[in-house]
BALOPA-918651 format. One record per atom (N, C-alpha, C, O): x, y, z. Coordinates in steps of 0.001 Angstrom, whole numbers, plus 500000, padded with zeros to 6 digits. Example, Ala and Ser with C-alpha at 12.3 -4.5 7.8 and 13.67 -1.06 7.14 Angstrom:
<sites>
513190494310507800
512300495500507800
513200496700507800
514236496681508465
512850497750507080
513670498940507140
512900500030507870
513409501138508039
</sites>
This chain:
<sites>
530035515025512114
528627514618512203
527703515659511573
526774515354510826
528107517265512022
527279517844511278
527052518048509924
526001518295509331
528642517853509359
528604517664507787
527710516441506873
527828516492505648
527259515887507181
526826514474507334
525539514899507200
524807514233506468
524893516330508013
523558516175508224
523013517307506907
521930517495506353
524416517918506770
524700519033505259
524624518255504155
524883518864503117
524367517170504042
524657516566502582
523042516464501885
521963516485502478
523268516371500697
521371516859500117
521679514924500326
520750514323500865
522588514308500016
522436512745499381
522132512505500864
521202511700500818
522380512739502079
521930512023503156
520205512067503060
519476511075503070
519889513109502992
518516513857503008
517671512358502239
516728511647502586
518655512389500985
518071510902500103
518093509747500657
517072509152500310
518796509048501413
518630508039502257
517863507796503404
517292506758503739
517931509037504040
516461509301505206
515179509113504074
514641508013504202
514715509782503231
514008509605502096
513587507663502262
512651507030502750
514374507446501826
514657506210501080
514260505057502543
513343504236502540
515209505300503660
514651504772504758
512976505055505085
512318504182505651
512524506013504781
510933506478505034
509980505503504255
509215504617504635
510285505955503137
509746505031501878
509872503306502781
508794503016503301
510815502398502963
511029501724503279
510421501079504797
510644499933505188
509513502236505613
508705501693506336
507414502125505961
506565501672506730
507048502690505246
505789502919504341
505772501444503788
504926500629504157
506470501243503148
506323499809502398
506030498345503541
505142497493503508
506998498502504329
506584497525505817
505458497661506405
505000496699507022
504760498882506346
503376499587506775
502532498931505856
501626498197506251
502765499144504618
501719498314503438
501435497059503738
500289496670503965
502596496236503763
502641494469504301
501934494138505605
501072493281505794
502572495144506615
501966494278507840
499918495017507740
498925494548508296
499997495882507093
498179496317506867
497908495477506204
496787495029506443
498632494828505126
497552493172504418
497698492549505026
496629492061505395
498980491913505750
498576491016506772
497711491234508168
497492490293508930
497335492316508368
496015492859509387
494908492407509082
494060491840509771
494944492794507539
493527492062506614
493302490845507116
492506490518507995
494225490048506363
493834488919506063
494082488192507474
493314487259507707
494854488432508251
494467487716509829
493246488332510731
493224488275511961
491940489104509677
491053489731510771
491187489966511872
490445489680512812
492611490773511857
492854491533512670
492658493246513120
492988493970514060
492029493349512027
491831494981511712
491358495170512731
492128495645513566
489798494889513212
489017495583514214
489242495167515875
488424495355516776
490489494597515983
490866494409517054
491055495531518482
490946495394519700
491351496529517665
491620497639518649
490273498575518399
490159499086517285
489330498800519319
488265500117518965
488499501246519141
487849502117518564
489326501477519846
489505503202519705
490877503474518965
491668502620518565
490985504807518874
491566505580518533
492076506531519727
491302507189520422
493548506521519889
494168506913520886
495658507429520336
496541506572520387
495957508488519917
497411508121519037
498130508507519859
499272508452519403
498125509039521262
499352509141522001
499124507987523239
500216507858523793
498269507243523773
498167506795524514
498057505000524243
498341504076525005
497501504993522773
497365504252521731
498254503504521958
497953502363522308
499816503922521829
501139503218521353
501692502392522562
502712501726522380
501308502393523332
501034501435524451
500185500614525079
499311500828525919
500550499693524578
499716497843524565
499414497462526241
500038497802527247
498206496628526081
498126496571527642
499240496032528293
500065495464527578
499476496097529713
500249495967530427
499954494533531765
500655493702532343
498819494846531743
498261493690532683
497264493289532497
496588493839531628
496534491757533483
495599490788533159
494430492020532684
493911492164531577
494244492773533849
493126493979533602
493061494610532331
492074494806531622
494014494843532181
494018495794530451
493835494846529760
492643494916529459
494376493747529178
493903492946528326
492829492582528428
492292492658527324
491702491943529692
490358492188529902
489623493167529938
488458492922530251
489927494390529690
489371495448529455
489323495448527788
488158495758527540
489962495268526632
490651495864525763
489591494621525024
488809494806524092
489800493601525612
488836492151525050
487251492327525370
486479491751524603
486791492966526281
485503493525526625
484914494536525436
483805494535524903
486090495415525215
485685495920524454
485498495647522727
484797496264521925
486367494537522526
486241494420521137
484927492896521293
484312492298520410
484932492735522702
483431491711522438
481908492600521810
480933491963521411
481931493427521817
480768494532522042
480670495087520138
479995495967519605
481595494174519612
481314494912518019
480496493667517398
480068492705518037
480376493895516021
479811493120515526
480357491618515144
479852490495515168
481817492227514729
482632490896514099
482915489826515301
483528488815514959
482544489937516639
482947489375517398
481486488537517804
481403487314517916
480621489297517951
479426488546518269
479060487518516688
478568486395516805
479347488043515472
478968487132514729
480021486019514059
479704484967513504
480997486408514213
481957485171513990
483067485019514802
483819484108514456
483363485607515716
484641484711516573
484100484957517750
484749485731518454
482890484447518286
482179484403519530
483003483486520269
483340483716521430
483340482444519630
484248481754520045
485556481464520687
485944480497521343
486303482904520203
487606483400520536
487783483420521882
486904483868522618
488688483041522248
489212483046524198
490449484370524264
490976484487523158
490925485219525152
491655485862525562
493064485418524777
493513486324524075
493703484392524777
495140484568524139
494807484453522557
495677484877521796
493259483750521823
492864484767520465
492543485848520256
492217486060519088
492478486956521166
492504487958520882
493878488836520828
494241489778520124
494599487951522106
496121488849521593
496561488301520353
496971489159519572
496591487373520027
497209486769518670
496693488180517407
497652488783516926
495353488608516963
495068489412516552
495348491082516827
495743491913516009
495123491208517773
495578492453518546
497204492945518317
497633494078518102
497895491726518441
499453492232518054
499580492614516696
500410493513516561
499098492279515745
498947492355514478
498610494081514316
499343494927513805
497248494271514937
497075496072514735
497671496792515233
498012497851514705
498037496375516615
499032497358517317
499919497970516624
500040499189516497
500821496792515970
502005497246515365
501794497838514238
502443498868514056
500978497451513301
500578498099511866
500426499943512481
501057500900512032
499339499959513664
499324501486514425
500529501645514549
500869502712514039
501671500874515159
502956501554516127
503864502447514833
504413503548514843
503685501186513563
504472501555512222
504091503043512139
504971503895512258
502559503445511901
502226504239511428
502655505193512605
502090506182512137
503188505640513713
503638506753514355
504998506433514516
505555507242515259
505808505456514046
507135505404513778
507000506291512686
507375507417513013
506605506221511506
506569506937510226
507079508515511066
508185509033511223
505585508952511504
505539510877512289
507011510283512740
507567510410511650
507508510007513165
508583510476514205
509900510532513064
510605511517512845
510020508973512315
510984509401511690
511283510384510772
512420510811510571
510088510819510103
510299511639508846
510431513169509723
511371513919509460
509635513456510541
509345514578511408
510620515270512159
510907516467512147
511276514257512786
513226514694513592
513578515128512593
513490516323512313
514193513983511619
515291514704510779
515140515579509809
516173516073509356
513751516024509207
512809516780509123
513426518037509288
513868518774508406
513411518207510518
513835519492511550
515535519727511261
516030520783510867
516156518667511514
517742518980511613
518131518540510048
519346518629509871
517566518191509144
518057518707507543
517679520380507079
518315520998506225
516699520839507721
516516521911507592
517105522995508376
517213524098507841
517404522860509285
518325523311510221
519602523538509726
520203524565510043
520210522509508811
521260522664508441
521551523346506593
522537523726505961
520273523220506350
520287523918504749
520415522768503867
520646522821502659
520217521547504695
520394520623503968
519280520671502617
519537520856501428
517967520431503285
516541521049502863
516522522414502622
516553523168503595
516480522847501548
516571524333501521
515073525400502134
514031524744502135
514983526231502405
513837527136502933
512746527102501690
511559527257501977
513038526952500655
511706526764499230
511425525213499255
510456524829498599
512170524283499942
512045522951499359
510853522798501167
509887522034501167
511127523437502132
510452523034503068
508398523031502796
507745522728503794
507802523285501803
506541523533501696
506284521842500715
505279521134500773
507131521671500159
506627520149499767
506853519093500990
505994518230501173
508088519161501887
508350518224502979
506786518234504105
506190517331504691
506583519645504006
505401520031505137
504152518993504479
503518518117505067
504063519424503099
502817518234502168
503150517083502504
502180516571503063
504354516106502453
504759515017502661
503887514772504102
502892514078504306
504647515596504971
503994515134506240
502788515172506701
502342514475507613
502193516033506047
500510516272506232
499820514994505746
498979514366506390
500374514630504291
499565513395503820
500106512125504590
499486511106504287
500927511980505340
501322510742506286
500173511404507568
499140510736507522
500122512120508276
498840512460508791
497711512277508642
496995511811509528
497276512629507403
496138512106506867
495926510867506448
494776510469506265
496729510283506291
496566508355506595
496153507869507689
495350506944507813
496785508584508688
496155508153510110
494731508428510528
494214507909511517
494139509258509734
492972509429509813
492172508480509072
491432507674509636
492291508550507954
492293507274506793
491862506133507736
490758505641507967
492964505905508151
492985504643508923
491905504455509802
491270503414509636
491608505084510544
490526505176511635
489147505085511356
488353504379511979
488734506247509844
488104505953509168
487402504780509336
486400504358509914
488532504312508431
488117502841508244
487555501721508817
486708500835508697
488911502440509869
488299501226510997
486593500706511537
485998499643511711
486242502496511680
485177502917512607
484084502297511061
482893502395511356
484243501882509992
482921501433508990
482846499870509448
481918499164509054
484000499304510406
483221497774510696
483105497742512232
483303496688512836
482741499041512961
482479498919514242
481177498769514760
480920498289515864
480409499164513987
478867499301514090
477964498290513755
477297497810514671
477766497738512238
477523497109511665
477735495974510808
477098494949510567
478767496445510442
479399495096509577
480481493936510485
480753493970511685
480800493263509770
481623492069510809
483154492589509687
483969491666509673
483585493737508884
484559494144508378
484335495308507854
483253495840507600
486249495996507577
485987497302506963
485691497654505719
486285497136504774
484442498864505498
484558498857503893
485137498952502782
485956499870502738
484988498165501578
485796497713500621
486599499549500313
487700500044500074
485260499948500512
485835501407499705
486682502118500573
487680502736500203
486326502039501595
487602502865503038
488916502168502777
490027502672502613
488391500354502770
489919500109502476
490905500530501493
492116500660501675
490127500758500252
490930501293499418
491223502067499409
492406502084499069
490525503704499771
491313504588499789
492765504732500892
493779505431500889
492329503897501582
493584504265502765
494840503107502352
495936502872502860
494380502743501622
495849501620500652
496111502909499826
497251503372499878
495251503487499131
495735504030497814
496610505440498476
497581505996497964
496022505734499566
496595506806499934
498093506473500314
498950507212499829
498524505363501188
500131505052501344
500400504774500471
501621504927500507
500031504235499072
500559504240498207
500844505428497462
501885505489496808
500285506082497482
500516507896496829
501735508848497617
502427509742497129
501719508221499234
502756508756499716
504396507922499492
505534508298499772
503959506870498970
505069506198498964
505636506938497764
506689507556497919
504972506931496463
505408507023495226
505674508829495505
506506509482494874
505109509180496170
505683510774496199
507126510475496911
508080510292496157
507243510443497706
508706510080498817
509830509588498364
510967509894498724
509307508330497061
510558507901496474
511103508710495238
512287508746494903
509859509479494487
510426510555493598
511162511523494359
512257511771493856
510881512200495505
511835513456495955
512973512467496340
513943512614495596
513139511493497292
514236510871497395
515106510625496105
516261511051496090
514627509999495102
515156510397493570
515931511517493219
517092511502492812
515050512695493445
515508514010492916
516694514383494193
517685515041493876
516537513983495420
517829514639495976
519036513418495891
520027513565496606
518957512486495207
520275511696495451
520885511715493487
522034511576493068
519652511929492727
520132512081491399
519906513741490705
520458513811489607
519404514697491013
518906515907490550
517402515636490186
516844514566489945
516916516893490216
515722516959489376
515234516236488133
516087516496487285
514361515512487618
514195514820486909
513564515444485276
512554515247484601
515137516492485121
514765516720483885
516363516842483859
517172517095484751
516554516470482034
518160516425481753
518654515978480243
517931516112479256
519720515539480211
520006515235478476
518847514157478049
518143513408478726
518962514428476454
518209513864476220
518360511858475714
519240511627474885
517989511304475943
518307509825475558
517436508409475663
517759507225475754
516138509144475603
514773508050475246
513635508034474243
513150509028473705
513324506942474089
512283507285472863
511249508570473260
511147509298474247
510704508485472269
509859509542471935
508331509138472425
507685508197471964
508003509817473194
506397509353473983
507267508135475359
506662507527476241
507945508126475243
508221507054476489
508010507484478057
507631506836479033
508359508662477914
507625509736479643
506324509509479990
505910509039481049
505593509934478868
504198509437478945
503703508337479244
502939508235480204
504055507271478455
503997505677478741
504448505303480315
503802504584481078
505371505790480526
505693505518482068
505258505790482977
505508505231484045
504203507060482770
503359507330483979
502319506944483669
501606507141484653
501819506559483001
500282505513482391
500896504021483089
500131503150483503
502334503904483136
502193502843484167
501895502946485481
501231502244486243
502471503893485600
502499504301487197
500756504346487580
500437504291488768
499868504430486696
499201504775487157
498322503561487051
497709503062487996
498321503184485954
497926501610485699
498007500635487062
497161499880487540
499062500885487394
499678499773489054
498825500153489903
498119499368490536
498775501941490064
498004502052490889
496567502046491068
495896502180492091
496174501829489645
494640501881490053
494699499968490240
493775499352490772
495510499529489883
495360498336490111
495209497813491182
494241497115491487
496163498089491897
496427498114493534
495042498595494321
494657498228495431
494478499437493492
493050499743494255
492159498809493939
491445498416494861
491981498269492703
491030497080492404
491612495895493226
490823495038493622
492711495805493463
492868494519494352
492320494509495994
492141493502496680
492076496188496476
492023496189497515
490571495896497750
490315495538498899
489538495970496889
487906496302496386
487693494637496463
486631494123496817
489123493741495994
489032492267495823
488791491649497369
487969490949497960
490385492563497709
490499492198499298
489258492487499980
488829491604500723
488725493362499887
487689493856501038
486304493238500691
485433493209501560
486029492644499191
485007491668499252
485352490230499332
484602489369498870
486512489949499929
486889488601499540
486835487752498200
486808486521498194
486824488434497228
486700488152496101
487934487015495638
487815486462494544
488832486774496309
490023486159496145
489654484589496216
490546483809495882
488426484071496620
487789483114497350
487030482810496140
487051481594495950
486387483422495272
485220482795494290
486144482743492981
487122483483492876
485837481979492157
486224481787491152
487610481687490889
488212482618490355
488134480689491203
489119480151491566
490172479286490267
491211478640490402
489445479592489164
490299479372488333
491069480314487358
490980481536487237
491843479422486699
492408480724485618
492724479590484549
492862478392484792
492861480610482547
492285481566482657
490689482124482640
490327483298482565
490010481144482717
488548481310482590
488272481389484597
488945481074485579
486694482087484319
486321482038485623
485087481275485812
483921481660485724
485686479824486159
484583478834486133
483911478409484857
482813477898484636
484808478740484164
484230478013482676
484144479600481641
484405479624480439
483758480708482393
483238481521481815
484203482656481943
484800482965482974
484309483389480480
484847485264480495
484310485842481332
485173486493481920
483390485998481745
483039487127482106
482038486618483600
480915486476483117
481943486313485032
481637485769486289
480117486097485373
479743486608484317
479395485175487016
477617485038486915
477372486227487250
478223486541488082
476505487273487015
476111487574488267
474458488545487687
473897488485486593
474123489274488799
472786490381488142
473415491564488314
473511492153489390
474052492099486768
474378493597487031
473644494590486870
472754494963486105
474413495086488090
473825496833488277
475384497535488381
476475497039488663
474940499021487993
476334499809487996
476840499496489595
478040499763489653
476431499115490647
476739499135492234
477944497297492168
478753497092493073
477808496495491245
478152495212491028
479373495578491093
480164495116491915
479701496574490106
481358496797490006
482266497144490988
483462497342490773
481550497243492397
482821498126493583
481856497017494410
482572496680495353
480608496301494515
480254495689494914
480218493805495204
480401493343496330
479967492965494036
479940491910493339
481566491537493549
482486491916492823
481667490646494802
483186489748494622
483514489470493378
484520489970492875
482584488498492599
483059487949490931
483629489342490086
484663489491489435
482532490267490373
483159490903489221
484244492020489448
484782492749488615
484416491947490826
485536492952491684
486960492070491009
488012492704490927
486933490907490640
488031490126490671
488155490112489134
489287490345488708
486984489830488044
487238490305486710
487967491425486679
489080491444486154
487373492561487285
488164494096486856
489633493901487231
490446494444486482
490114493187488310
491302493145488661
492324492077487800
493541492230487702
491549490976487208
492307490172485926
492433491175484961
493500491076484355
491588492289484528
491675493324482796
492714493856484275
493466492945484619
492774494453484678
493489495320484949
495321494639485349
496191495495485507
495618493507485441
496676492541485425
496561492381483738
497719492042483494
496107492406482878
496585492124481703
496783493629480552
497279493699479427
496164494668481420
497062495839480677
498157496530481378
498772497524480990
498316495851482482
499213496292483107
500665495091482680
501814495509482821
500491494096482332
501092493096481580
501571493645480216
502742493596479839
500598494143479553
501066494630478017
501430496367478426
502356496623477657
501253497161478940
501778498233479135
503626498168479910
504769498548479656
502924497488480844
504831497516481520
505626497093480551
506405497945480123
505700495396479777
506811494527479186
506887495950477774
507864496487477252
505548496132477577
506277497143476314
506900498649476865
507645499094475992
506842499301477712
507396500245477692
508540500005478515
509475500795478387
508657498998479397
510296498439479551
510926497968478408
512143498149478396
510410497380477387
510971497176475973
511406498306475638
512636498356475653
510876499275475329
511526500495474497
512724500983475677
513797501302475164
512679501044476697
513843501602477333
514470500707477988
514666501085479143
515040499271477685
515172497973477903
516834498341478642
517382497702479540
517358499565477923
518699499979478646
518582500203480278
519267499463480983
518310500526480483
517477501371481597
517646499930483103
517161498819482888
518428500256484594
518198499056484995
516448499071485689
515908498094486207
516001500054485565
514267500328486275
513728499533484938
512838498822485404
513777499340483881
513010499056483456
513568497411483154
512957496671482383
514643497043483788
514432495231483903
514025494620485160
513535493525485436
514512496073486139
513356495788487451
511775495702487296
510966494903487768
511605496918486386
509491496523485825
509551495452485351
508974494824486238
509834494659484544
510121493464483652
509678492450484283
508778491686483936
510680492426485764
510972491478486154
509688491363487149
508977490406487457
509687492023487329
508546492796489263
506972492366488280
506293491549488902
506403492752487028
505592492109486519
505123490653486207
504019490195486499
506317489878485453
506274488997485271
505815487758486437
505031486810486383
506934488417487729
506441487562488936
505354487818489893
504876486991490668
504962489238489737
503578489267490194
502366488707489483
501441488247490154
502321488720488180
500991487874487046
501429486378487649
500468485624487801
502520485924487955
502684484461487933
501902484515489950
501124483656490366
502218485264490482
502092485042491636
500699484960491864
500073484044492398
500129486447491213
498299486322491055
497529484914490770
496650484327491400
498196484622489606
497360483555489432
497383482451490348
496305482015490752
498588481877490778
498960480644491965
498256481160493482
497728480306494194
498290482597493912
497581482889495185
495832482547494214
495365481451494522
495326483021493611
494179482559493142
493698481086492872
492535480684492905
494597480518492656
493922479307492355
494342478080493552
494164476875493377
495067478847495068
495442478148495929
494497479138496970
494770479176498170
493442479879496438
491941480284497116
493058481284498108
492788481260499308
494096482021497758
494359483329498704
494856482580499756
493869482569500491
495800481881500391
495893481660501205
497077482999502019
497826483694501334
497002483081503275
497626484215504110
498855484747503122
498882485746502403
499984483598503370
501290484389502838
501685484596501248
502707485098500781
500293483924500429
500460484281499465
499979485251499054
500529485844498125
498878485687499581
498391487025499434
498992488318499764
499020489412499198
499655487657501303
500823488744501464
501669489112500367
501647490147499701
502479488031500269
503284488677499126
503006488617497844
503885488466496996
501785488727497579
500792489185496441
501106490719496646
501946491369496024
500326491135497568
500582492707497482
502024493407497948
502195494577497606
503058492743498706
504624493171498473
504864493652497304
505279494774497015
504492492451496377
505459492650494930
504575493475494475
505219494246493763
503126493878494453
502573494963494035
503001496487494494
502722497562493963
503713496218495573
504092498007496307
505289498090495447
505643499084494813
505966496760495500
507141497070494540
507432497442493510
508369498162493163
506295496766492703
506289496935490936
505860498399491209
506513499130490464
505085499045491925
504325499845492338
505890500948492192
505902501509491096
506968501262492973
507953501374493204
508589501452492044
508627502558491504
509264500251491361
510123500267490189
509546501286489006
510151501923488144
508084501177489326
507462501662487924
507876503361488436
508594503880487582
507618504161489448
508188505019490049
509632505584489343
509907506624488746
510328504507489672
511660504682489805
512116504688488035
513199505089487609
511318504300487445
511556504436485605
510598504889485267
510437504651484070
509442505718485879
509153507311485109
509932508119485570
509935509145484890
511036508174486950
512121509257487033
513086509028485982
513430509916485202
513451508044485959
515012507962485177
514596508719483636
515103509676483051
513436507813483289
512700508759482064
512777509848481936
513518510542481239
511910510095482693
511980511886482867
513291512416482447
513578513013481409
514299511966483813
515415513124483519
516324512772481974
517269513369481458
515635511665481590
516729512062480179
515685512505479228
515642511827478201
514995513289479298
514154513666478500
514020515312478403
513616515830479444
514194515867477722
514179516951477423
513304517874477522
513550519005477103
</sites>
């Protein structure tokens, strides 16, 4: 057993398992979204938190309190006690994910290092790892606390950063998981020329994408303009711009996110073209193709729940693959 805990490749599968509820963390937080479930829970409690009420009292306590915000007095005034657990289970768990994360990465954490598995120089990036899964949880709260006051939801811009941020921890987690199950990601040489580069212009492409979708999500932008490829007849939505339109304006939150699906369309298929050997880059190929097809059908079927869900799945994924073929890149690159 202890040899087991000596291996750098185990180290990569704990890795790899981490990554893998980061990604479940991503899904069940859009589905939080989109079942307005976010502001279900008002406080912030992270040790006391992880335990859901227990009786009639706590759940009438817990429902008292989320009567007292805004989103409740202005649109689900209506809601009775078993609609609020229906919502409530939804955040809980998205919270429970997020302190499953601390625990799992945090134990074995301790006993890979313990064993030299993790070497004593490699422990100051694991410590970063864990700090920025920390700092999500804050993120999170953040967020929360911008639709407790005033608004009947959280802001577009909180939401995004606290997407973009699990997404930054994801794509960090699966590169070191990378580097301890394949080496460091430098090595012989055997790809085109500029292709390293190109691959992290994807990586990054996805991700700012992933942030314009979240700017979509958080204005509901998924809801107006409902066709493709024109929007309502027109290139370019109605609207009165001001520089505030662009992080503001549903229509045009959802333009930026079509340009940003169509260079992310011509950037991926071509730089999976040039390294077409490569199996990451028939995973980008593929992970593109069915997300543009998916965008458009959740869009023009007005966002409905599970398509939106797995609207943004296949975005953590492509999100992922593209990851996983700027490493392979890398290491054959000189």
């Amino acid at each position: 057993m202890l040899a087991l805990f000596q291996s750098r490749k185990a180290v990569s599968v704990w890795l790899f398992a981490v990554a893998a509820i980061i990604l479940a963390m991503v899904v069940i937080g859009g589905l939080t979204r989109l079942t307005g479930s976010g502001l279900s829970i008002t406080e912030w409690d992270p040790i006391m938190g992880a335990i859901p009420p227990m009786s009639d009292a706590a759940w009438a306590a817990a429902f008292a309190k989320y009567q007292q915000i805004p989103q409740y007095r202005l649109e689900n005034a209506h809601m009775d006690l078993e609609g609020f657990k229906a919502i409530f289970w939804w955040e809980w768990t998205h919270r429970l994910l997020g302190r499953l994360i601390g625990v799992v990465f945090f134990v074995p954490f301790v006993v890979f290092a313990w064993t030299g598995a993790i070497r004593r120089e490699e422990w100051p990036r694991m410590i970063l790892l864990f700090a920025l899964g920390g700092l999500q949880g804050f993120i999170g709260w953040w967020m929360v606390e911008s639709g407790l006051e005033t608004r009947v939801s959280v802001s577009q811009y909180r939401l995004a950063i606290h997407l973009g941020t699990a997404i930054m921890l994801l794509g960090a987690i699966l590169w070191t998981a990378l580097e301890y199950l394949r080496g460091p990601a430098t090595g012989a040489k055997g790809t085109p020329a500029g292709a390293a580069r190109w691959s992290l212009v994807l990586v990054a492409l996805v991700y700012v994408q992933m942030l314009l979708g979240a700017l979509v999500a958080g204005l509901h932008g998924g809801l107006v303009y409902n066709t493709w490829p024109s929007m309502d007849g027109r290139f370019f939505p109605e609207l009165s711009f001001t520089w505030a339109s662009f992080f503001e304006d549903p229509g045009l939150a959802q333009f930026d996110h079509r340009i940003g699906a169509y260079l992310v369309l011509v950037v991926g298929l071509w730089t999976a073209w040039r390294v077409r050997m490569l199996a990451a880059s028939q995973a980008v190929a593929a992970l593109i193709l069915m997300q543009v097809a998916l965008g458009i059908a959740t869009l023009l079927a007005q966002a409905p729940v599970g398509m939106a869900a797995a609207h943004q799945l296949v975005a953590a994924l492509l999100f992922s693959a593209s990851v996983w073929l700027a490493y392979e890149i890398a290491r054959r690159s000189a």
